[in-house]
The first five atom37 places (N, CA, C, CB, O) and aatype in JSON, in Angstrom:
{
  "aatype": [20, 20, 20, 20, 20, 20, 20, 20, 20, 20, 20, 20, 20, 20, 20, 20, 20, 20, 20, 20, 20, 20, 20, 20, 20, 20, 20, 20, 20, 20, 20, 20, 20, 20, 20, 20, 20, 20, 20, 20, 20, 20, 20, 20, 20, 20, 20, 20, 20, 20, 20, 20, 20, 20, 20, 20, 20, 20, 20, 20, 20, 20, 20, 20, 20, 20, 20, 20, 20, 20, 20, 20, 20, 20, 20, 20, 20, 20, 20, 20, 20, 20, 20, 20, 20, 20, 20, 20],
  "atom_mask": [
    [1, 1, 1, 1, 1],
    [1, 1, 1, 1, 1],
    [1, 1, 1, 1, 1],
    [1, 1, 1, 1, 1],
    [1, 1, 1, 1, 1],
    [1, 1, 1, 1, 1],
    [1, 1, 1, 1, 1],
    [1, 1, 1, 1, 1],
    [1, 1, 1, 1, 1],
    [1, 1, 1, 1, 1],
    [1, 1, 1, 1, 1],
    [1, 1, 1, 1, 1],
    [1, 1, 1, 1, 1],
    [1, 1, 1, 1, 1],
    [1, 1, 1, 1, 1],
    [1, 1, 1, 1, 1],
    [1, 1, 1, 1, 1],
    [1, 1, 1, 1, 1],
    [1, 1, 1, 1, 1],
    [1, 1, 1, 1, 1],
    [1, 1, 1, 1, 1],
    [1, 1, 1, 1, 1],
    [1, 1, 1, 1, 1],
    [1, 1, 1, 1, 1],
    [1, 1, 1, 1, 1],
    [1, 1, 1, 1, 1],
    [1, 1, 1, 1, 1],
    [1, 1, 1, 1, 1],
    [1, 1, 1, 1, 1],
    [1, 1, 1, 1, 1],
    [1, 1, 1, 1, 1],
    [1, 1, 1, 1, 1],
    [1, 1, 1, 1, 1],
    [1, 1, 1, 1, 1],
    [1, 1, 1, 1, 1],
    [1, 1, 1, 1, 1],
    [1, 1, 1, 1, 1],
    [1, 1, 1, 1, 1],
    [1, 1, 1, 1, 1],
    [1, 1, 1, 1, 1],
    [1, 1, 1, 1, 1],
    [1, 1, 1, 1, 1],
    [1, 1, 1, 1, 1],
    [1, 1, 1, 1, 1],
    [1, 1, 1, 1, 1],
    [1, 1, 1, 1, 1],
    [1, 1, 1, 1, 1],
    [1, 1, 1, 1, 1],
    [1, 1, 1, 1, 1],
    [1, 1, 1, 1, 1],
    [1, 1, 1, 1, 1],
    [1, 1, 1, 1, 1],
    [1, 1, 1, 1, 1],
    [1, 1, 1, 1, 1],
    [1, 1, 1, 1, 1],
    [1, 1, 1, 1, 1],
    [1, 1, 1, 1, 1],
    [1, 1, 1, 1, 1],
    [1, 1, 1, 1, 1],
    [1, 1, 1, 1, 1],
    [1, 1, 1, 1, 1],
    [1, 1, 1, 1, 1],
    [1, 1, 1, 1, 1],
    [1, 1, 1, 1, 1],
    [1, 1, 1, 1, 1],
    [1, 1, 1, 1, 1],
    [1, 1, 1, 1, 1],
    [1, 1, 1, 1, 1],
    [1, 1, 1, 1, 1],
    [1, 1, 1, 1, 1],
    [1, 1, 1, 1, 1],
    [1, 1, 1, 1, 1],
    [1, 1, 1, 1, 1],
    [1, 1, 1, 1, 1],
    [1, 1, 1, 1, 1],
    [1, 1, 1, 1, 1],
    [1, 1, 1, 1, 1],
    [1, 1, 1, 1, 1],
    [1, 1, 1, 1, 1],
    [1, 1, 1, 1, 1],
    [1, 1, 1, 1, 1],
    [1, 1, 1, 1, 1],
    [1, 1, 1, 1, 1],
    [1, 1, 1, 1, 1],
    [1, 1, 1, 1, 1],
    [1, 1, 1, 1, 1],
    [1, 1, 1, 1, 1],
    [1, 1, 1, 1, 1]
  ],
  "atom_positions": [
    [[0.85, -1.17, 0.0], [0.0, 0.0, 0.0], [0.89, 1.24, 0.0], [-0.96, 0.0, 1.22], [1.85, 1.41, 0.75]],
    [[0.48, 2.03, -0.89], [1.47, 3.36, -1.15], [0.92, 4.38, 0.05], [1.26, 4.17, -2.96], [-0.27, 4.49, 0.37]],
    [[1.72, 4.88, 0.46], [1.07, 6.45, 1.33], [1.41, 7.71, 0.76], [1.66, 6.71, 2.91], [2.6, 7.97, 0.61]],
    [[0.41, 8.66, 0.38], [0.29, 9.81, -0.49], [-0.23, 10.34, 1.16], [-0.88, 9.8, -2.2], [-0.86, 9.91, 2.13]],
    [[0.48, 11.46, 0.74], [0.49, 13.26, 1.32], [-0.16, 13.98, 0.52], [1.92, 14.11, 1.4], [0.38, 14.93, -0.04]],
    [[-1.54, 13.63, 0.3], [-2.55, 14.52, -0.15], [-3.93, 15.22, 0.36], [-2.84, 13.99, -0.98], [-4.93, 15.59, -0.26]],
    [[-3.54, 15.28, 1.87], [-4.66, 15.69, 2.53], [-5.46, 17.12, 2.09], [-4.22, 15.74, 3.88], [-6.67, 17.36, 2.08]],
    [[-4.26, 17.99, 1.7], [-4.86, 19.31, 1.12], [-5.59, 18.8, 0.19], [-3.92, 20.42, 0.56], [-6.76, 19.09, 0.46]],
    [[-5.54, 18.19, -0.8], [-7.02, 18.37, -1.84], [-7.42, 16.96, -1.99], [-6.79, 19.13, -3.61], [-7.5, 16.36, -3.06]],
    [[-7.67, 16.42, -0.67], [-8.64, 15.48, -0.64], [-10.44, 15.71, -0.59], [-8.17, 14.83, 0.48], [-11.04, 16.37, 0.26]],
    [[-10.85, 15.23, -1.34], [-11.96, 15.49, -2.12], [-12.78, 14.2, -1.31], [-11.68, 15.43, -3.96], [-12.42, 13.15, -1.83]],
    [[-13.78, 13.96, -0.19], [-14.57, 12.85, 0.15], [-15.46, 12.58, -1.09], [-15.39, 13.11, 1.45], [-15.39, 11.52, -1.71]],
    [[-16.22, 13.49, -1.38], [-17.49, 13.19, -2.78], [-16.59, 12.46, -3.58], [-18.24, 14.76, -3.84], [-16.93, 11.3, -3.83]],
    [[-15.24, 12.97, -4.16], [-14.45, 12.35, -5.34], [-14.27, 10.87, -4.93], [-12.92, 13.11, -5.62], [-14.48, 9.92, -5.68]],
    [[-13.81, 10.81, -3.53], [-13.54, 9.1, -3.47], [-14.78, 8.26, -3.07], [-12.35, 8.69, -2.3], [-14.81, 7.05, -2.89]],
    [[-15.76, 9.11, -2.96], [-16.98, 8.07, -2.77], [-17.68, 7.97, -4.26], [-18.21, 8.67, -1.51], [-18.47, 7.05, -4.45]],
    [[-17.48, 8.66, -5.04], [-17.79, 8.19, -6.65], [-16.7, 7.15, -6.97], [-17.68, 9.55, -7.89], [-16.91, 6.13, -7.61]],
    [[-15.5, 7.53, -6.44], [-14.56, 6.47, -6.95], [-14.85, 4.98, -6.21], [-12.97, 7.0, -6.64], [-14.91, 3.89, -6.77]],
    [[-14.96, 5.2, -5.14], [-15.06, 3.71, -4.69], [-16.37, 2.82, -5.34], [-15.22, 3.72, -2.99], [-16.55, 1.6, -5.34]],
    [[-17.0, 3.65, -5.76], [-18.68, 3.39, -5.92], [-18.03, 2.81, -7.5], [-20.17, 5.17, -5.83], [-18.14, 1.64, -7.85]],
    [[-17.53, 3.6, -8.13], [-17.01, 2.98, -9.86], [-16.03, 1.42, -9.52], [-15.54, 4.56, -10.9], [-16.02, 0.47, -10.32]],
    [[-15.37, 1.43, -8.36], [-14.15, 0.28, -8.33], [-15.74, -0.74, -8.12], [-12.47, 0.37, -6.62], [-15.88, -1.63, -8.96]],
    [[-16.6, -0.63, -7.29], [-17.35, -1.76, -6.55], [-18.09, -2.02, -8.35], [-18.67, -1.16, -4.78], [-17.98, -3.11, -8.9]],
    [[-18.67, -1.05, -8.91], [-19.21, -1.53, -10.16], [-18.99, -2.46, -10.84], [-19.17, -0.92, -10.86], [-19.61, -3.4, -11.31]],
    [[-17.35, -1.83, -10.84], [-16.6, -3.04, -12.04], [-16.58, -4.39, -12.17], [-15.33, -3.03, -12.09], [-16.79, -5.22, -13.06]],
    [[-16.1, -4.38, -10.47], [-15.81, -5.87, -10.04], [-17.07, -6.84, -9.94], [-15.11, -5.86, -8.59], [-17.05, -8.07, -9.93]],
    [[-17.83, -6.26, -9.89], [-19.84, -7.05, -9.6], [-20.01, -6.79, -11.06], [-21.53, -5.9, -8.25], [-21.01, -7.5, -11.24]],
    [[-19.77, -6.31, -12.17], [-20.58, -6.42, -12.74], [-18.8, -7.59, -13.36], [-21.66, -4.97, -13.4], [-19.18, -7.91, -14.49]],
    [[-17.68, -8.09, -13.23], [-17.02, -8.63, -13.76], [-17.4, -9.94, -13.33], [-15.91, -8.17, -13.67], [-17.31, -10.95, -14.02]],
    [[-17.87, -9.87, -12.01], [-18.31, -11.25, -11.44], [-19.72, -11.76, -12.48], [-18.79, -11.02, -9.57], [-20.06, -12.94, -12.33]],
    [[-20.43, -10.98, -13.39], [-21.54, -11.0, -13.51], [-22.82, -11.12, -12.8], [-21.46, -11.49, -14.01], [-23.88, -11.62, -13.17]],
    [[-22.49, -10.55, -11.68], [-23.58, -10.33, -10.55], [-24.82, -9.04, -10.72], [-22.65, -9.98, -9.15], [-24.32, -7.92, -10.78]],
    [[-26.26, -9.07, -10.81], [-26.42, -7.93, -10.58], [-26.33, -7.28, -8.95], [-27.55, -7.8, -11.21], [-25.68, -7.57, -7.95]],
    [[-27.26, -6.33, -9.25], [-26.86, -5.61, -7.5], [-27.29, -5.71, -6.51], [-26.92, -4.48, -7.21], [-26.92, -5.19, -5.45]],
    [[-28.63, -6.78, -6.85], [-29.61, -7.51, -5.63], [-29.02, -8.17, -5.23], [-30.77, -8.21, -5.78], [-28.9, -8.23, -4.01]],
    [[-28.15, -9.24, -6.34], [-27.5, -10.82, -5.81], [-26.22, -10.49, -5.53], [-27.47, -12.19, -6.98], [-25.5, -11.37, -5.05]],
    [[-25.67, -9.15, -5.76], [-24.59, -9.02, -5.03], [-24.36, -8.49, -3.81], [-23.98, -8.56, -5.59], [-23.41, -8.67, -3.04]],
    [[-25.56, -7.65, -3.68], [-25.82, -7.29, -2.05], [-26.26, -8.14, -0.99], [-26.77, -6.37, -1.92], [-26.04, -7.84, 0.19]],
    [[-27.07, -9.51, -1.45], [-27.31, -10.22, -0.6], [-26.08, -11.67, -0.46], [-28.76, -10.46, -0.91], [-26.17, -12.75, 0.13]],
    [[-25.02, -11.08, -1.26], [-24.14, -12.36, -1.24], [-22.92, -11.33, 0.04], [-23.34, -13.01, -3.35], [-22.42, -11.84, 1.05]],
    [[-22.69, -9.86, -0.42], [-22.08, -9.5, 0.48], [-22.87, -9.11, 2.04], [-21.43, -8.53, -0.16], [-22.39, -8.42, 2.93]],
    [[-24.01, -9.68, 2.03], [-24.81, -9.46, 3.43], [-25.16, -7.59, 3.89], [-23.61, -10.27, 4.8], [-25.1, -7.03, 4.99]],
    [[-25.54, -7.0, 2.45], [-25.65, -5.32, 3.13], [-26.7, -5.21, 1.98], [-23.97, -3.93, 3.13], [-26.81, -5.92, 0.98]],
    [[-27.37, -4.23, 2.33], [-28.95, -3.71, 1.87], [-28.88, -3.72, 0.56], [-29.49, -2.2, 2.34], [-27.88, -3.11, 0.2]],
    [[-29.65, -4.22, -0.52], [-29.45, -3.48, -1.63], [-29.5, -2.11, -2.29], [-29.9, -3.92, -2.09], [-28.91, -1.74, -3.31]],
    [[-30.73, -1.08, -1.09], [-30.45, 0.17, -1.26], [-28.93, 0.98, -1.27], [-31.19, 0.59, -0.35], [-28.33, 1.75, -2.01]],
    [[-28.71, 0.37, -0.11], [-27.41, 0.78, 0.57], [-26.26, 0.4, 0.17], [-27.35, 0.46, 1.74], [-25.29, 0.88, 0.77]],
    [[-25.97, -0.73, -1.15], [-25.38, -0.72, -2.38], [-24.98, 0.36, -3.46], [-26.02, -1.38, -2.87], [-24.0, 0.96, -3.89]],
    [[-27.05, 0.16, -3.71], [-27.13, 1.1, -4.61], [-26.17, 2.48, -4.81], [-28.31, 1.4, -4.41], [-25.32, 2.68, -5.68]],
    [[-26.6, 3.38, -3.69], [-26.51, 4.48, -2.65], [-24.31, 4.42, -2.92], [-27.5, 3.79, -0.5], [-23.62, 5.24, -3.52]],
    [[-23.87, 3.21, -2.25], [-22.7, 3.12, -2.75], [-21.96, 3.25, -4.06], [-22.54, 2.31, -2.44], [-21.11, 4.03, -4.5]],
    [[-22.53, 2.32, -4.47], [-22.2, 2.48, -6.15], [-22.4, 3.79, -6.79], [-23.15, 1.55, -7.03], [-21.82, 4.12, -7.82]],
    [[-23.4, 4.7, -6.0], [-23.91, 5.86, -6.86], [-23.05, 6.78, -5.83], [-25.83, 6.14, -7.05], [-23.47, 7.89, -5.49]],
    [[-22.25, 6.44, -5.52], [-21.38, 7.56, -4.31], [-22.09, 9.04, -3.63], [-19.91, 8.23, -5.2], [-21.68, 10.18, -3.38]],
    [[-23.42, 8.26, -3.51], [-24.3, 8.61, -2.31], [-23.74, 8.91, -1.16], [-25.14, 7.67, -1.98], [-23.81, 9.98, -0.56]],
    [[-22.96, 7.6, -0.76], [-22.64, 7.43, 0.24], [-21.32, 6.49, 0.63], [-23.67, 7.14, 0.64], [-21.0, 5.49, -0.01]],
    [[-20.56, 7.02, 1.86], [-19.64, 6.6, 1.95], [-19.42, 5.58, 2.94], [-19.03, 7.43, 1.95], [-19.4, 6.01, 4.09]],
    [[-19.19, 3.76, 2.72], [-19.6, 3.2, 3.64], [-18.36, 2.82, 4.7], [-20.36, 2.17, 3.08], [-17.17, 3.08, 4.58]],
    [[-19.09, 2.1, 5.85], [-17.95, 2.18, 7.19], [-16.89, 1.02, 6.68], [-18.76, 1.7, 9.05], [-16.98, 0.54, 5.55]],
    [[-16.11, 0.71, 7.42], [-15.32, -0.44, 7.67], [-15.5, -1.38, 7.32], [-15.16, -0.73, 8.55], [-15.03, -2.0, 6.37]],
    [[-16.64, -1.74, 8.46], [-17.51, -2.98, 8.09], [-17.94, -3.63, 7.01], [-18.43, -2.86, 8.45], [-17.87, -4.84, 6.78]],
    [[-18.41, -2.7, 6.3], [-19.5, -2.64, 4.94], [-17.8, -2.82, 3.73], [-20.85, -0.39, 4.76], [-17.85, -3.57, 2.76]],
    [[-16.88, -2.24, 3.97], [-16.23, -1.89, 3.54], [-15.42, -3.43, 2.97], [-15.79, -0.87, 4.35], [-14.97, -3.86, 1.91]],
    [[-15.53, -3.75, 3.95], [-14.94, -5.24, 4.62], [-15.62, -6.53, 3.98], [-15.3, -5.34, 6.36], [-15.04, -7.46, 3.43]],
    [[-16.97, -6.36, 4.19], [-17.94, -7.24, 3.21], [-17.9, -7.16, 1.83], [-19.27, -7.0, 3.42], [-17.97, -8.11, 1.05]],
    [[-17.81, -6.24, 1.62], [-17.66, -5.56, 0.45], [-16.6, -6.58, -0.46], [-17.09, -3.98, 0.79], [-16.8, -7.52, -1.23]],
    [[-15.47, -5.92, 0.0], [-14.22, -6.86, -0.1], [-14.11, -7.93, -0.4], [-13.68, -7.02, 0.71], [-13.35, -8.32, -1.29]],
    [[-14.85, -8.62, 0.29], [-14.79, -10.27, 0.52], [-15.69, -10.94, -0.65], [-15.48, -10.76, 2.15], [-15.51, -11.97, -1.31]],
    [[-16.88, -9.81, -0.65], [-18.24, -10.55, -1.68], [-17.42, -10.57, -2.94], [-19.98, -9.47, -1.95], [-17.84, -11.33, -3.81]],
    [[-15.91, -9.62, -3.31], [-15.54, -9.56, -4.53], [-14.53, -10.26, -4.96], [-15.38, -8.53, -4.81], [-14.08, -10.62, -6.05]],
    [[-14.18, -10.42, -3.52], [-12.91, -11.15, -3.39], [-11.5, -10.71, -3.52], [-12.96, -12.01, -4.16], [-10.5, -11.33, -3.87]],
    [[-11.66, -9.56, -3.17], [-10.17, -8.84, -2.68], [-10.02, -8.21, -1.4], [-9.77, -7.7, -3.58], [-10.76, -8.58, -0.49]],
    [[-9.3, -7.46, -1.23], [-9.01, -6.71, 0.47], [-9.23, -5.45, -0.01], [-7.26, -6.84, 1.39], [-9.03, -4.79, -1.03]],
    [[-9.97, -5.28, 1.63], [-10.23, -3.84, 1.72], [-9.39, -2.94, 1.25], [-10.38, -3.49, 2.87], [-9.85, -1.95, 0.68]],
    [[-8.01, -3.1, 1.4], [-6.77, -2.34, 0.97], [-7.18, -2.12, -0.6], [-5.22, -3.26, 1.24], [-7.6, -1.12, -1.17]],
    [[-6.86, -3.53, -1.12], [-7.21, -3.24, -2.71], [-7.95, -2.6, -2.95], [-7.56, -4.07, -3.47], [-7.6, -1.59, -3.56]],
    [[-9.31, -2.76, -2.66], [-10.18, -1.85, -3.53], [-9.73, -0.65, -2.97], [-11.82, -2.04, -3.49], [-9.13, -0.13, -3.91]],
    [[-9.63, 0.28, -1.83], [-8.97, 1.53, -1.84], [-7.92, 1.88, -2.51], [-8.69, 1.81, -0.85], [-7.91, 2.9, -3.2]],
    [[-7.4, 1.48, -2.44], [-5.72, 1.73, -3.31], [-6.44, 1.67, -4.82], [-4.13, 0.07, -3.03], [-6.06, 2.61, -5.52]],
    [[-7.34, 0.81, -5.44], [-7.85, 1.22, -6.69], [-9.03, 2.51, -6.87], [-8.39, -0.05, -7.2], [-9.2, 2.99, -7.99]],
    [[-9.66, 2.92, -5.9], [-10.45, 3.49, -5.84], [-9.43, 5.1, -5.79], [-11.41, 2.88, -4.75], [-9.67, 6.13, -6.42]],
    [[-8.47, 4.86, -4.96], [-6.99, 6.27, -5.04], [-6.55, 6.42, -6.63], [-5.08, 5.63, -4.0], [-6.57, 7.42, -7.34]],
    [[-6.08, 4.8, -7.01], [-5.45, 5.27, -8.46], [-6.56, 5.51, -9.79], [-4.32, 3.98, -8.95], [-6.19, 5.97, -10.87]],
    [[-7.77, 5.16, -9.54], [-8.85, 5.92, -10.45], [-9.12, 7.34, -10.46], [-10.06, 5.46, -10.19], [-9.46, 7.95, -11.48]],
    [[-8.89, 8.14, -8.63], [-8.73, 9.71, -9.12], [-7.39, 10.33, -9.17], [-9.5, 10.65, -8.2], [-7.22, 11.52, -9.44]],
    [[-6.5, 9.53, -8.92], [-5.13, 10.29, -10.0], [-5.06, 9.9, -11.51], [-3.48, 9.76, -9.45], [-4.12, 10.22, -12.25]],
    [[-6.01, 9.25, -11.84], [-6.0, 8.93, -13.1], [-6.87, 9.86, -14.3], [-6.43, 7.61, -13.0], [-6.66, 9.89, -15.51]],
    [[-8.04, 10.67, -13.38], [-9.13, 11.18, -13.93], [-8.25, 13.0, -14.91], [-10.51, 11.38, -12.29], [-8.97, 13.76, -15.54]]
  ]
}
């Protein structure tokens, strides 16, 4: 895991669209839609939704399930969800 010194223009909205685009990819690579992927990672399908649409930014926990339903680490998907907005 890399550590960036970018607190000055850290953007929350930017990384909750970003995380919401990393979770897309990977569910829709699994070919899952977003019902059967919310009830395989055990969290609401609203509250998916809401994610994916970087509504909202979810805890640890969620974060964690998340992870697992896709089958990578929490780390990963952040660290991809970082290099999608240095990429933009």
């Amino acid at each position: 895991m890399m550590i960036r010194n970018s607190s000055e223009n850290f953007d929350p909205e930017l990384l909750k669209a970003a995380f919401g685009a990393v979770v897309i990819r990977h569910r829709i690579k699994l070919g899952m839609t977003r019902e059967r992927f919310a009830e395989t990672a055990g969290i609401g399908g609203s509250h998916l939704c809401r994610i994916e649409n970087g509504e909202y930014a979810p805890n640890l926990i969620t974060i964690r399930k998340i992870a697992d339903a896709l089958g990578y680490t929490s780390g990963e998907l952040l660290d991809e969800a970082d290099d999608y907005i240095l990429h933009q």
